[in-house]
Structures are given as structure tokens and as C-alpha cells.
N, C-alpha and C positions, 0 to 999 in steps of 0.2 A: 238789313243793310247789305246793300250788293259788296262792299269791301269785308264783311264778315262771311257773307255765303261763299266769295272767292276763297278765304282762307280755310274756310273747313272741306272748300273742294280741293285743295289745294294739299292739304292735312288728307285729305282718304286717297286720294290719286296715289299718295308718297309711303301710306300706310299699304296700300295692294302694290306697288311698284317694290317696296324692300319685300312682301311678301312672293313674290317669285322664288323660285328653287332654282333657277336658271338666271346662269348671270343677265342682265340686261343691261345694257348702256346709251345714249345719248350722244351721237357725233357730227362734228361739222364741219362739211364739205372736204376743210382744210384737214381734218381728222382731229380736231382739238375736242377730246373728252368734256361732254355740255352736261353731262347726267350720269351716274352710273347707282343701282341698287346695291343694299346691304350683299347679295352673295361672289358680287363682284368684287368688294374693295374688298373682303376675306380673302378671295382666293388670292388677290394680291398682295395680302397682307398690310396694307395700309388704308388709314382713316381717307372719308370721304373730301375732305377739305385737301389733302393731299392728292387726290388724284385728276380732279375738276383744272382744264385747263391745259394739262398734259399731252402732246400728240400720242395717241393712241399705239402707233407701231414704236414709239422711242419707249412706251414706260411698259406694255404688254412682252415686245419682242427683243426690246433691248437693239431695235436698228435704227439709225441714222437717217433712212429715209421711208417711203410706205413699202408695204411687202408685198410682192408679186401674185397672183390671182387673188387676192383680198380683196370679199364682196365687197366690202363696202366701198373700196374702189370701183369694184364695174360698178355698182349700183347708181354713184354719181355719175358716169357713162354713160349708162342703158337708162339711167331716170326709174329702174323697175325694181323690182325684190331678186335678189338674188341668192344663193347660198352654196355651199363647199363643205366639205368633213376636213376634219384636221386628226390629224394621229399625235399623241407625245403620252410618253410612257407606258405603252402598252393598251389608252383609253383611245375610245373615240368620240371626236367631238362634232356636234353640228351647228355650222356658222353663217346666220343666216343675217341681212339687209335687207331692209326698208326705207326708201328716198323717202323723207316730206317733200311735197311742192306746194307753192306759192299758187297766189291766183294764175300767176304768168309759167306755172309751168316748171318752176324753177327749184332745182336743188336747195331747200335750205337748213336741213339735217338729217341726218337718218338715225332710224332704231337699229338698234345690233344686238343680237341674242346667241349665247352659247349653251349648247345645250350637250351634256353628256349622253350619246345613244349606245354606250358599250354594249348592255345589256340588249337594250332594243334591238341593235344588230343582230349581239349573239341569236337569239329565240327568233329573229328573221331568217338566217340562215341557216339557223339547225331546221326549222320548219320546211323552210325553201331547199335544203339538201333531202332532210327525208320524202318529201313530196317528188324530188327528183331520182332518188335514189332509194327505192324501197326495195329493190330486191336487191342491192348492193350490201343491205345495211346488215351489218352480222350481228345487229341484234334482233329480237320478236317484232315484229310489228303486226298491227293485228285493226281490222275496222267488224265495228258488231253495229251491226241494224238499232233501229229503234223497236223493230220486237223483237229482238235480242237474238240474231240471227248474226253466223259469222257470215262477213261478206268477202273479208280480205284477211292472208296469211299469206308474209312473206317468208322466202324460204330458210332462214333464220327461225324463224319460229317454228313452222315444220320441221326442225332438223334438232331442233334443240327441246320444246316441248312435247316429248314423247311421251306423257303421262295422260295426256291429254291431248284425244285423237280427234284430230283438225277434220274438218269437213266440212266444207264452203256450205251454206245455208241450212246448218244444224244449230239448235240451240245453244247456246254460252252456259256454263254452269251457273244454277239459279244465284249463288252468291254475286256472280259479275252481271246478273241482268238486275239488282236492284240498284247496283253503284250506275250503272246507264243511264236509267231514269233519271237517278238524282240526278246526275249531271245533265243531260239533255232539259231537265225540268229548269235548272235556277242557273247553269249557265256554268259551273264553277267544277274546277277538274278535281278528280279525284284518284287517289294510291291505293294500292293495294299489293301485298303480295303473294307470290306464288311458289313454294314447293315441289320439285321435281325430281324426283330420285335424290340426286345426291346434289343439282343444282339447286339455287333456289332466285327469285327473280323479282324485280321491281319493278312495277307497271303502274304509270301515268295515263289516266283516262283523260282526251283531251276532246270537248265537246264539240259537233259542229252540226250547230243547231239546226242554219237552216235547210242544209242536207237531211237534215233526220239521222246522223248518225255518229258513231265515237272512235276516233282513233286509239288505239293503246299501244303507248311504246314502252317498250321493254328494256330492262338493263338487267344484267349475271350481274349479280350480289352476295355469289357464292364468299370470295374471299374476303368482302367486308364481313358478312354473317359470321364467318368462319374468324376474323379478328375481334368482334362483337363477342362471340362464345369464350374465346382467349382473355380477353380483357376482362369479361365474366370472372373468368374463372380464376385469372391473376388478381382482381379483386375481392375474392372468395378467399384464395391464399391470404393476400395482404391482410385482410380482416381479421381474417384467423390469426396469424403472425402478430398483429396489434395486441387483438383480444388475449393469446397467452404469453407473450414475452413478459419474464417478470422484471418489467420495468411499470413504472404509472404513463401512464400516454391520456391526454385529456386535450378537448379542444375547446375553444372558448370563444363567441362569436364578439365582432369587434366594439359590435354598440355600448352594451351593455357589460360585455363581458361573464353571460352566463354560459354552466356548459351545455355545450351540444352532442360532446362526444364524449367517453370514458369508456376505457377497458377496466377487465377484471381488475388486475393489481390496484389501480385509483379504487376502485370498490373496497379491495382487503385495507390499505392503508389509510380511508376515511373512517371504516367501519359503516357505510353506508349505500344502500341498493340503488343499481343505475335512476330506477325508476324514482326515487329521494332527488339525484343528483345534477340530472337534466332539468335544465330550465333556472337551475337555482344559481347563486354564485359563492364566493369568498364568503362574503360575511354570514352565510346562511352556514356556515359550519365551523370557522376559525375564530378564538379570540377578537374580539375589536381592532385593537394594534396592529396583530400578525394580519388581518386581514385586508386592513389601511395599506399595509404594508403592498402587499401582494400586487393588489388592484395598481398601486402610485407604478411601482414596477412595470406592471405588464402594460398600462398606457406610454411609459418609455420606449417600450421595442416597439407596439404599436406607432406612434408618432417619430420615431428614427427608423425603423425599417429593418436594422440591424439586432443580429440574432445575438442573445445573450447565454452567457455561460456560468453558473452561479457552484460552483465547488463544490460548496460547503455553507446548508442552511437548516440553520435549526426550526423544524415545525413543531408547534402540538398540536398534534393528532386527537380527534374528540374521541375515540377510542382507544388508539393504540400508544396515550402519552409521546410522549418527547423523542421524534423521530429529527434524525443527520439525513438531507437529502441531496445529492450532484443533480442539479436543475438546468435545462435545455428551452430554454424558450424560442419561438420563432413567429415571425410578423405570414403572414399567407397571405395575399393579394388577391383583389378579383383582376376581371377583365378590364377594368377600368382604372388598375390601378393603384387605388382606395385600398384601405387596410381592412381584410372581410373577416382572417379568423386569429387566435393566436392560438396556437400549436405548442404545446406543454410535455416536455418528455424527462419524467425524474425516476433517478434510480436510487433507490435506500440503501444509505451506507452505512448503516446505523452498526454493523453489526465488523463493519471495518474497520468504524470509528475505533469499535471498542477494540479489537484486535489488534489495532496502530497502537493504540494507547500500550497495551501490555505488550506489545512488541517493544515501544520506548522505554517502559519499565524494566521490560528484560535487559535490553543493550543497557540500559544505565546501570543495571546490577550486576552483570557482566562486567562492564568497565569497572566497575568499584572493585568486584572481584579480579579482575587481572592487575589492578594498581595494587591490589595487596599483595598480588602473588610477586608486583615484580617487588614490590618493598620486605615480603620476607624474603626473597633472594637474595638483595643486600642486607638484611638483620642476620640470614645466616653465612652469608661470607666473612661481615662484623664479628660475628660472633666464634665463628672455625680460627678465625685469626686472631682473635682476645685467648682462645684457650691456647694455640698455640704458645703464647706471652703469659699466660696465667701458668703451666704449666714449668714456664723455666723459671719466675717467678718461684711458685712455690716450691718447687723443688731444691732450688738454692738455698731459698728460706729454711727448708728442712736441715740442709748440710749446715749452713749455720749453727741453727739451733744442738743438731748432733755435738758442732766441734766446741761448745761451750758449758762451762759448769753450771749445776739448775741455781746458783746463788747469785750468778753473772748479771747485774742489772741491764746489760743490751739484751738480756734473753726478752724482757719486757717489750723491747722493741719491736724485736721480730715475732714477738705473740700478735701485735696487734697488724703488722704486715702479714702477719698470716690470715687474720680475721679479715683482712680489707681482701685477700687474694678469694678468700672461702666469700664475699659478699662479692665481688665480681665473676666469680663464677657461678652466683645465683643469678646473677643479671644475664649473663649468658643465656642458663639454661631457660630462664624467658624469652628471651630472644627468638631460643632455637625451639622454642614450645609454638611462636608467635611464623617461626618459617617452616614448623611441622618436621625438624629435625633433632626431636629432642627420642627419650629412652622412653618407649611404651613396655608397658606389659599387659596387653589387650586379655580380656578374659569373658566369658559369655554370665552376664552378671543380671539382677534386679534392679529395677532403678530406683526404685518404691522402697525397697532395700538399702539403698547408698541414700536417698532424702532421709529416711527415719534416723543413718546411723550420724548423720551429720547435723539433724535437727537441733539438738541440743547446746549444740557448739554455737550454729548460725544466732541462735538465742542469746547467746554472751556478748554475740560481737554486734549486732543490732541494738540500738538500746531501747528503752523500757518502753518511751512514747508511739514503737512500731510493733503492729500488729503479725507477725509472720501467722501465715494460714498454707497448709498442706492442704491441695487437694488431688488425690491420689488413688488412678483409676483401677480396681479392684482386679479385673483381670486383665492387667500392663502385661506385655510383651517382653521379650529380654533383649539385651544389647549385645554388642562385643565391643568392649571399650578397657581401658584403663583404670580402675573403680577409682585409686588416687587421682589420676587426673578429670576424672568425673566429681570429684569430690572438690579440688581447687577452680574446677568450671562455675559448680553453683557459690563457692564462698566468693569469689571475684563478682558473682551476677548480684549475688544478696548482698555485699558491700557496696556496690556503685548502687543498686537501690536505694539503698540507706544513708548515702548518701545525698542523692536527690531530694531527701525527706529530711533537710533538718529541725522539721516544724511535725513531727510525727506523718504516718500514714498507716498506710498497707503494703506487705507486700504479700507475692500469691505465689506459688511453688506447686503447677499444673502439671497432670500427667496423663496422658491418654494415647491410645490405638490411636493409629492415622493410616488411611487407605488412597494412595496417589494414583490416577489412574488415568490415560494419557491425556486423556484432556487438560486435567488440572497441571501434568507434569511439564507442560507446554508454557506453563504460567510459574513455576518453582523452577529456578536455576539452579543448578546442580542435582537435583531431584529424578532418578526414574522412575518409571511407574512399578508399585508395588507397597510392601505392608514395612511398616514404619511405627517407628514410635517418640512420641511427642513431648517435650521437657519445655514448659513454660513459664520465664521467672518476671511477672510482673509487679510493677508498684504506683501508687496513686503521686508521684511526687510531680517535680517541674516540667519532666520534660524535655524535648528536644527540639529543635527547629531543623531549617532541612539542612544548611552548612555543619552544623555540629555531627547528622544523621550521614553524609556524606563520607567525613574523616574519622567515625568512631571506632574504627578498628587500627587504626595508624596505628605504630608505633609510637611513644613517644608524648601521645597528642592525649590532652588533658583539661579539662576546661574549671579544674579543682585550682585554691592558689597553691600557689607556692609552698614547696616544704609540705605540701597534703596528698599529691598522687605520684608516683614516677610514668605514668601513662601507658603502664605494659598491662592492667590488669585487664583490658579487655581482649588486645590484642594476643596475650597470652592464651584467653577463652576462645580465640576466631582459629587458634594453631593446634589446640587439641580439639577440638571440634573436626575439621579439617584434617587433621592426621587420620583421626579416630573413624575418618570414612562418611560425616555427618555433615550438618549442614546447618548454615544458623543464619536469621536475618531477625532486623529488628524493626518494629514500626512503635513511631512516637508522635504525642502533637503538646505544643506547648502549652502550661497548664494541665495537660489532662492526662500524664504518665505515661509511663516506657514499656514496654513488652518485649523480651527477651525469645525466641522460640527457635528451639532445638530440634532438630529429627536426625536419629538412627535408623538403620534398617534393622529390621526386626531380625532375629534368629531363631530359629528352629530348636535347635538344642539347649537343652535346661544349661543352668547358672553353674558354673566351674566349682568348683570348691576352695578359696582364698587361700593361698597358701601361708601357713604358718611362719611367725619371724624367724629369720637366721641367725643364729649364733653371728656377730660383725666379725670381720676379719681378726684374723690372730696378727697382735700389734710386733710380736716377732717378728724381725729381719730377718727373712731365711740367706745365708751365706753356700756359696759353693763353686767349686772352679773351673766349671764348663766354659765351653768358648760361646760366646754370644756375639753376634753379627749384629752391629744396632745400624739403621736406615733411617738419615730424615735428610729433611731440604732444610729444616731452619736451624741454622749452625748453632745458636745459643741452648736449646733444647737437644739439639746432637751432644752437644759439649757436658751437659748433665746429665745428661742418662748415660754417658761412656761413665765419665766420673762416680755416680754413683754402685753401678755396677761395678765397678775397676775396685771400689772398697770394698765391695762385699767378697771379695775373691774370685771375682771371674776373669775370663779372658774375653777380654772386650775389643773384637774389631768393628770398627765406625768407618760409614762410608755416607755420601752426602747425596748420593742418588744412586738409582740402579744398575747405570752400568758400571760405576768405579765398584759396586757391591758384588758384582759380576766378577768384576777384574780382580778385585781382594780374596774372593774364593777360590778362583782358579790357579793363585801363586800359594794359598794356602796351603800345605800340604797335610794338617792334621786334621781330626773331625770336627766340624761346626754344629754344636749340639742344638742352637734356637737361633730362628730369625726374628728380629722384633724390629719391624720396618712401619713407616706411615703409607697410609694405603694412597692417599693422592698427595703425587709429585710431578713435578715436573719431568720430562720424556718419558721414563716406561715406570706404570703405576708399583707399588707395591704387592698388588695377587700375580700379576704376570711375573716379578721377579722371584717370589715363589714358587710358583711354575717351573719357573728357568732352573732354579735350584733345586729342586726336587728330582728332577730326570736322572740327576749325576751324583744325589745325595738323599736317597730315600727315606733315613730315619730323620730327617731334619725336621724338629718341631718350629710350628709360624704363631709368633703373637704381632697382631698389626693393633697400631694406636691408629686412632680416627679422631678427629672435631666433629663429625657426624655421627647421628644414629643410624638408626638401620636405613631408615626409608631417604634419608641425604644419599647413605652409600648407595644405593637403589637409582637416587636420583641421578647419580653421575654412572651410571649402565655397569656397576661394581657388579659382578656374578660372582661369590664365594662357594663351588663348590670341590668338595660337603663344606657342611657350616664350619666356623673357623671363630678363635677367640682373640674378641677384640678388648684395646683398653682404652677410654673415651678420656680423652683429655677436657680440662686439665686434671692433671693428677701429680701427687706426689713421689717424690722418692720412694717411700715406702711404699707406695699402693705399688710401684713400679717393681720394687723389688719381692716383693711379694707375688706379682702376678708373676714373675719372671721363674719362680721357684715351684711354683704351682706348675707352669706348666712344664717345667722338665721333670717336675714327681710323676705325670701321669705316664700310664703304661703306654696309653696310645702312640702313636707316631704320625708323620707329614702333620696334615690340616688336620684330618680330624678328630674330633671331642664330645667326648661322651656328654649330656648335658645332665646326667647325674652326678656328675662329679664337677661339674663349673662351679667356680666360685658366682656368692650370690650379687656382686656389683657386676657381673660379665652377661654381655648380653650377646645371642647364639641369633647369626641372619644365615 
């Protein structure tokens, strides 16, 4: 059917018409666009339905009327073909017209074709220069025969290829007479390069067949070569740098996501040889899950483009278990674009993790240890100021009890205000055990020794349904501690045991060597590295959770009911521990029992020998009529120790701080036989007024009372030198007057004292 043959002519014309690479179009007279191919309406950017109809210079040039020397204007003109180069953006274009004519001759459309000749130019003109310009040209140029004869060397190439001695109608070196052939044979150019001393050279052999012979142009390719070698060799480094940075660096192509790349560290942290690892992916070595995981991920950076940062990720590792990894992933593009690799850079922080970890363990035990230290600060300011009031307390109580007959039924009273003053001054001396300012008598002892002599006891006070088990390391080390307050350490640790357990248990009383060495001391607060020894009081009972584990040393703090703990008894173990130079932490979990552990530093020299009981104080009031200088800030206890002294026959002047004590002495004109001052007061302490007094009064014996033991007075920068005898509040009248007489019996004079002759409640700093 001629209407079917027109349509498929019609279909191939429009099929070879959009196949053109050069725009083509269809114009009429008037320049109204009648046709145009697919590469045309692209370059325009619009569909063909939009462009059909359009005047040609309104929708190409953007002008108002046609454009000046545009063929296709002359060509409606001239009736003939015409054409013109156009320039814009650097390209060049060739813009050629073709009239159709009628029978009559007549205009009635033209073909227009644009055709980019950038290229075509270039290779015209470089050709048409060098053919013009050969000996200008400062690079080689060179023509070799068909039997492989130099014909032509411009002076470039003479002047630069000196390796190679030019000689018009000499043969070419055999390597460049088989590249001739080739190309003079099949027509197609051919490279090659060239080596020269320290040049080196790139040569295009370009055929010219029907002459019989080859041109060869030459380019210095010295400093590409030379960035070619750099780039080498910066790639060599780079490699290198990949291959041992110990980070994992792995690359992952984007299809599939197997790897293609992997350095060493990926190898250590798979446990797996490059040669396993290439080609394979995720699931070929990760859990299921983990490896879901991975792959869902790394298609995210791939499909967003954007680089991710991953902290903090737990892997398991098919060898090396449960690795912490900071993970760097990145999307890599090709040319076109498209996501081509993703680039994987992880570093193992496995070993930070864990050093974070006990670095927050540390600061948390830390802080626990500074809140106790600041809470025994205030248990022993609590406690310096209770004795101060215990002290005038009892002491009154004393004169009381003195001024009344033993038949007198108010004596009954002040028996039992004397019991409640003797039971707040035990509470005290907890207190000051729990702020490490209580009365040591440190001595280099056995530990193994203080368990066996305290076993027995712990046995009465545990009852029958608890198992106590000593276990007790054969060759323990020795201590320097307190053996009495080593002894109330463990019956406080074996009580709160036992109490845990009111359904029976165990408990366990450990002893062993312990070797702290800096690594581990990195990890034990208060611990330096060295030899130690181990005291471990555990029991099978309930338990602790971490709130309880937190406040277990408080003061106070008791989780017993009511009427069953006063809450010092642990708190009192954290203060002789801690005085004693030691260290103690406890770990618990609910359900599955408490562990108590102790460490001392070990000593060198054997065990003291326990001193024997002392004869107790002679209950004698020794009387005598010396002059006594008494010293305090707190008027109610100034006021009773003037008074009790003033009975026993002394000459008692009292002053309320140092310098009225100052001013008393220097109006005094007779001898002042004892100073018995409180060592901290307000403006100038207690050892300075001493001091002061001694310059102008040599035999003056010094008794200072204190609410601190040694290591308080220590605490507040007290230097008693030579040692000097103190009497520790609270204390009675009697103990007062007693120590008072003691020390004007001894021979010695100023501060110091013999400590063979110290009474045995007097402790020597």
C-alpha cells in the first residue's frame, strides 16, 4: 500500500535524520523552524513540539529580528549553499545552508546544519603550523623514509636529541623502523617514547602514505615523567601509610559491597588473610544480625552521599570476640558521579573503652572518698566540740558527787549523768575513729595473730546457724596498726556479716600477701605500687545494691531498724583503716553477699612485743600549791578546771586566750610553775603561747588538753617540738588533777618528757 510504504519511509528518513551528531534543522524562507533533529532540541533544551514553528533567530539568539551574516539569510539571497564559523564559549562551530527550490526556481526551504569543528580546527592548524613552521618549532620533528631513512631533522631535534646522532639519510634505530611500517602499512599513528640523558620524549608517528613516508613529532615529557615518578612514589608512601597505620582501613566496591581493599590492622582485627577477605563481604565473616546490620548502614552513605561517623560500635569479631570500634565510613564517586566505592576507616577503642570505664570507677571512688573525708571533717568538729561540753559536764558531775555524802540519794542521779557523759564520750570517740582523729597505738603486729586471739569471741557474738571460717595465709606479712583497733575492725566487719544473715550463712576471715604494681595501682585508689597485705571479711548473706554501696561508710547511715544499729559501726572501720595508713573498699551484689577487703603495707620488721597492762591511774587526788596558769576559749570548762584545781590547793590563774595569758604572766611577779592551755584557740594557738612563755620562764612545765589525737593535731599544722604531754578531752576532774601533779612530780622541765615515765592514758606526738 503506497500510504504504508510512505509511512515507513517516512519512520527511516526521521530514524537517520534524529541519528545525526550534528544538529540539523528545517527552515522557511520566513526562518520559521519546519524540522529540527533529536541533537538539536537537546542542545536547546526543549521538546520537539516546542520548538517547530518558532523563528529561528528569536528562539536560537534570543533576537527580535534575523542576525546579520546568517547563511541562511544569504542562502535565500544567493538561491546557493552557503556557510560561516560561529565562535561562543571557546568552541567552534560550522554553519552551513542549503536552499530547496521549486520547479520555478524558487526558495522554498532550507537545510541548516551545525556542526562543532573545534577539534577539526585544532589538528588543522597544528598540522598547518608545523608544515609551516618546522624549524621554528622547539620541539623534535623528524620525517623517516619508507626504508627507514632519516629524511628531515629540525633543529630542535638536533639540539636536543643528542643521544642519538642525527644524520640525514642514515638509518632510524631498528625499534622505530618497525613502528614505520606499521603505520605506513594500515594507515593508523603510532607513540612511542624516547630517553635521553636526563630528557625524555614523546613521539607521535603520523603516516603520510602517499608520499612514502612518517612524520614524528616530538614533545619534552621530561616533567610529566618526572610527576608520573612522584606520584609513584607518593602512592608507594600512601600505601605504605594505609598498609601500617594501626587503624582498619578497608574498601568496599558499591555493587555488591565486597571488599577490594584491606590493610593489615582489618587482617589482625578479622583474624583473617587479605587473600580470605577480597572478593567476600559482611556476612561471609559477621553474625547474621551484625552483618544485616552493616550492609542496611553502609547502603545509607552510599544512597545519601554523606559521610558518617559512628563513635561507638560494638562488633564480634570471628576471632578476636567482642571488639568497641570509632567507625568512619565514606561514599567515593566515580566520574560520573554514581556511588563506585565505600571507604571504611575504624579504629579499636576496645582498650579505651575499658580504661574509660575504670577511669569512671576511679572518679566515682574518689568522690565517695572525698564526701567521707569531708563528712569526717564535720564528725570530728562534732565530736572536738561534744568533748569540749562532755568535759565540763563531767567534770562538774565530779565536784558534785565530791561535795555530797555516799548515803545522799541525788548521788544516784549524778551516777547515772555520769554513765550518759562516759556513753557520749564513746560516741565521740567513734566519731573521731570514723574522722581518723582518735588515740592510736600503732605497733608492727601479726594479723593471723589478732584473728586467732579474737576468734573465739567472734564465735559468741555470731550465732550458732553461722558458719565463721578462718582462712589464713601461712607466710602473711606483718602490719603497723593498732592490734585493739584491728580487733574492733574485724568484730564491726563480723557483726554487720551476721547480720546480713538472719537465716544463717557463712562468713570468711581471708588473709593473704598482695603485690600492687603500677599497672594495677592505676586501678586501687589510695594504693601505691608495692607489698601489702590482705584482710578479707566475707559472708553469703543479702547483699547490697548500689544506693546502699554508695552511703555505706556515712555516718549515721544504717539500713538495720530502729533501736538495732547506731550506724557508726562501719564508719568507725573506714576511720581506723584510714588512720592506720590502709585502705578498704567493698564490693556487693544483691542476693549473692558482701566482701569486706582490707590492705596494709606490708613491714619489714618483725611484730613489737604487746605491751603489758598498766597498773590504772592512782584514784588519789594529788593536792599541792603551785601556781598553775590554766588556758581555754570555752568559759564553762575554763571555769572548772580553775575551780577544781583552786580545791586542791593550787594557785590557779585562768585566762581565756593567749594573749590575756600573756598579759597575766607579765604582771605576775612570782613563779608560774605549769601551763595547762588548749592547744587550738582562737588568735595565737596554745604551742606558740608556750613558746612565748618559755623565753622569759625556762622551768615552766606545759600540759595542753586537745579534742584531737595526734594525727587532728597534725591535721591543723600543730609542730610539738620535743614531744609534749597532752590530756585528750573529755576528762574528769580527777583525771585533770592527777595529770596536773604528775606533771609537776617529774624532774624534767619546759616541754619535754621522758616517755618512760608518762602516764599510761597520755599519748607523746
Amino acid at each position: 500500500m503506497p500510504e504504508v510504504a510512505l509511512a515507513a519511509s517516512e519512520e527511516a528518513w526521521r530514524v537517520a535524520f534524529d541519528a545525526i551528531d550534528d544538529i540539523l534543522c528545517v527552515i522557511s524562507p520566513t526562518h520559521e523552524l519546519l524540522e529540527m533533529n533529536r541533537a538539536g532540541c537537546v542542545s536547546l533544551g526543549l521538546p520537539r513540539d516546542q520548538v517547530i514553528g518558532r523563528k529561528c533567530y528569536e528562539l536560537i539568539h534570543g533576537s527580535d529580528r534575523p542576525i546579520a551574516g546568517c547563511p541562511c539569510c544569504r542562502a535565500v539571497r544567493s538561491e546557493g549553499p552557503e556557510e560561516a564559523e560561529y565562535e561562543q564559549d571557546g568552541r567552534t562551530y560550522n554553519l552551513a545552508a542549503w536552499p530547496i527550490l521549486d520547479a520555478e526556481q524558487r526558495v522554498t526551504a532550507l537545510v541548516h546544519t551545525v556542526r562543532d569543528v573545534t577539534e577539526q580546527r585544532r589538528i588543522k592548524e597544528e598540522i598547518e603550523g608545523l608544515a609551516r613552521f618546522p624549524e621554528e618549532n622547539r620541539s623534535p620533528v623528524l620525517r623517516i623514509g619508507a626504508d627507514g631513512t632519516l629524511r628531515y631533522a629540525n633543529p630542535a631535534a638536533q639540539t636536543s636529541l643528542t643521544c642519538w646522532q642525527l644524520s640525514l639519510g642514515q638509518p632510524v634505530p631498528q625499534e622505530w623502523i618497525s613502528l614505520v611500517d606499521a603505520a605506513l602499512r594500515d594507515g593508523e599513528r603510532r607513540q612511542f617514547e624516547l630517553e635521553c640523558g636526563e630528557q625524555s620524549y614523546s613521539f607521535e608517528i603520523c603516516p603520510v602514505r602517499a608520499s612514502g613516508y612518517v612524520n614524528a613529532y616530538g614533545h619534552d615529557v621530561t616533567e610529566r615523567m618526572r610527576m608520573e615518578r612522584d606520584i609513584r612514589d607518593s602512592w608507594r608512601l600512601v600505601s605504605s601509610v594505609v598498609e601500617n597505620v594501626p587503624l582498619m582501613v578497608f574498601v568496599k566496591d558499591a555493587q555488591d559491597l565486597r571488599f577490594v581493599m584491606v590493610n593489615k590492622a582489618t587482617e589482625e582485627l578479622l583474624g583473617f588473610s587479605r587473600r580470605e577477605l577480597l572478593g567476600r563481604s559482611d556476612r561471609d565473616f559477621f553474625p547474621p544480625e551484625q552483618a544485616a546490620f552493616f550492609i542496611c548502614k553502609d547502603r545509607e552513605v552510599l544512597a545519601s552521599g554523606a559521610p558518617v561517623d559512628v563513635p561507638e560500635e560494638l562488633v564480634r569479631t570471628p576471632h578476636r570476640g567482642d571488639r568497641w570500634l570509632h567507625t568512619r565510613k565514606v561514599c567515593i564517586k566515580g566520574a560520573d558521579g554514581s556511588p563506585k566505592y565505600l571507604l571504611g576507616i575504624s579504629e579499636d577503642i576496645t582498650e579505651r573503652k575499658r580504661d574509660e570505664a575504670v577511669r569512671q570507677e576511679l572518679e566515682g571512688r574518689l568522690q565517695a572518698a572525698q564526701k567521707l573525708e569531708a563528712i569526717g571533717s564535720l564528725a570530728g568538729g562534732v565530736a572536738h566540740d561534744f568533748n569540749n561540753l562532755l568535759s565540763v559536764i563531767l567534770s562538774y558531775n565530779s565536784l558534785a558527787m565530791e561535795a555530797l555524802a555516799d548515803g545522799d540519794p541525788i548521788r544516784e542521779d549524778l551516777v547515772e549523768v555520769r554513765n550518759a557523759g562516759e556513753s557520749a564520750a564513746s560516741l565521740t570517740r567513734q566519731l573521731l575513729a570514723f574522722s581518723r582523729k582518735q588515740v592510736l597505738e600503732p605497733v608492727t603486729l601479726d594479723v593471723n595473730a589478732v584473728v586467732a586471739s579474737v576468734e573465739k569471741m567472734l564465735r559468741r557474738v555470731i550465732s550458732a546457724h553461722i558458719a565463721l571460717v578462718p582462712v589464713l595465709s601461712p607466710d602473711l606479712g606483718w602490719i603497723k596498726a593498732d592490734p585493739c583497733q584491728i580487733e574492733q575492725v574485724l568484730v564491726n566487719l563480723v557483726v554487720n556479716a551476721r547480720d546480713a544473715m538472719p537465716d544463717g550463712g557463712t562468713i570468711t576471715i581471708e588473709t593473704s600477701n598482695l603485690v600492687i604494681d603500677r599497672h594495677q595501682s592505676a586501678a586501687t585508689v589510695g594504693l601505691s605500687p608495692g607489698d601489702y597485705v590482705r584482710i578479707a571479711v566475707g559472708d553469703t548473706g543479702s547483699g547490697m545494691d548500689e544506693p546502699t554501696l554508695a552511703r555505706i561508710f556515712e555516718p549515721f547511715f544504717t539500713t538495720k531498724s530502729q533501736g538495732r544499729g547506731t550506724g557508726l559501726g562501719l564508719s568507725t572501720v573506714y576511720g581506723i583503716i584510714k588512720q592506720s595508713g590502709g585502705e578498704i573498699w567493698v564490693s556487693s551484689e544483691l542476693g549473692r553477699g558482701t566482701t569486706f577487703t582490707l590492705c596494709f603495707p606490708r613491714e619489714l620488721s618483725p611484730p613489737t612485743a604487746v605491751r603489758g597492762e598498766s597498773d590504772e591511774p592512782s584514784a588519789r587526788r594529788d593536792a599541792g600549791t603551785e601556781t598553775v596558769l590554766v588556758v581555754e576559749d570555752e568559759p564553762a570548762l575554763l571555769g572548772v578546771a580553775r575551780r577544781a584545781l583552786a580545791e586542791m590547793g593550787y594557785k590557779v590563774l585562768s585566762a581565756a586566750d593567749a594573749e590575756q595569758a600573756l598579759s597575766i604572766a607579765d604582771r605576775h611577779d612570782g613563779e608560774i610553775h605549769l601551763l595547762v592551755s588548749d592547744i587550738m584557740m582562737p588568735g595565737m594557738r596554745g604551742d606558740h603561747l608556750a613558746q612565748r612563755l618559755l623565753t622569759t620562764r625556762p622551768t615552766l612545765r606545759v600540759l595542753y588538753m586537745t579534742a584531737y589525737a595526734q594525727d587532728g593535731v597534725a591535721h591543723h599544722r600543730v609542730d610539738l617540738d620535743p614531744p609534749a604531754q597532752l590530756l585528750h578531752k573529755p576528762f574528769t576532774t580527777a583525771e585533770l588533777t592527777q595529770r596536773v601533779r604528775a606533771v609537776l612530780d617529774r624532774d624534767e622541765r619546759g616541754l619535754g618528757l621522758g616517755p618512760s615515765s608518762a602516764p599510761q592514758d597520755a599519748t607523746q606526738i
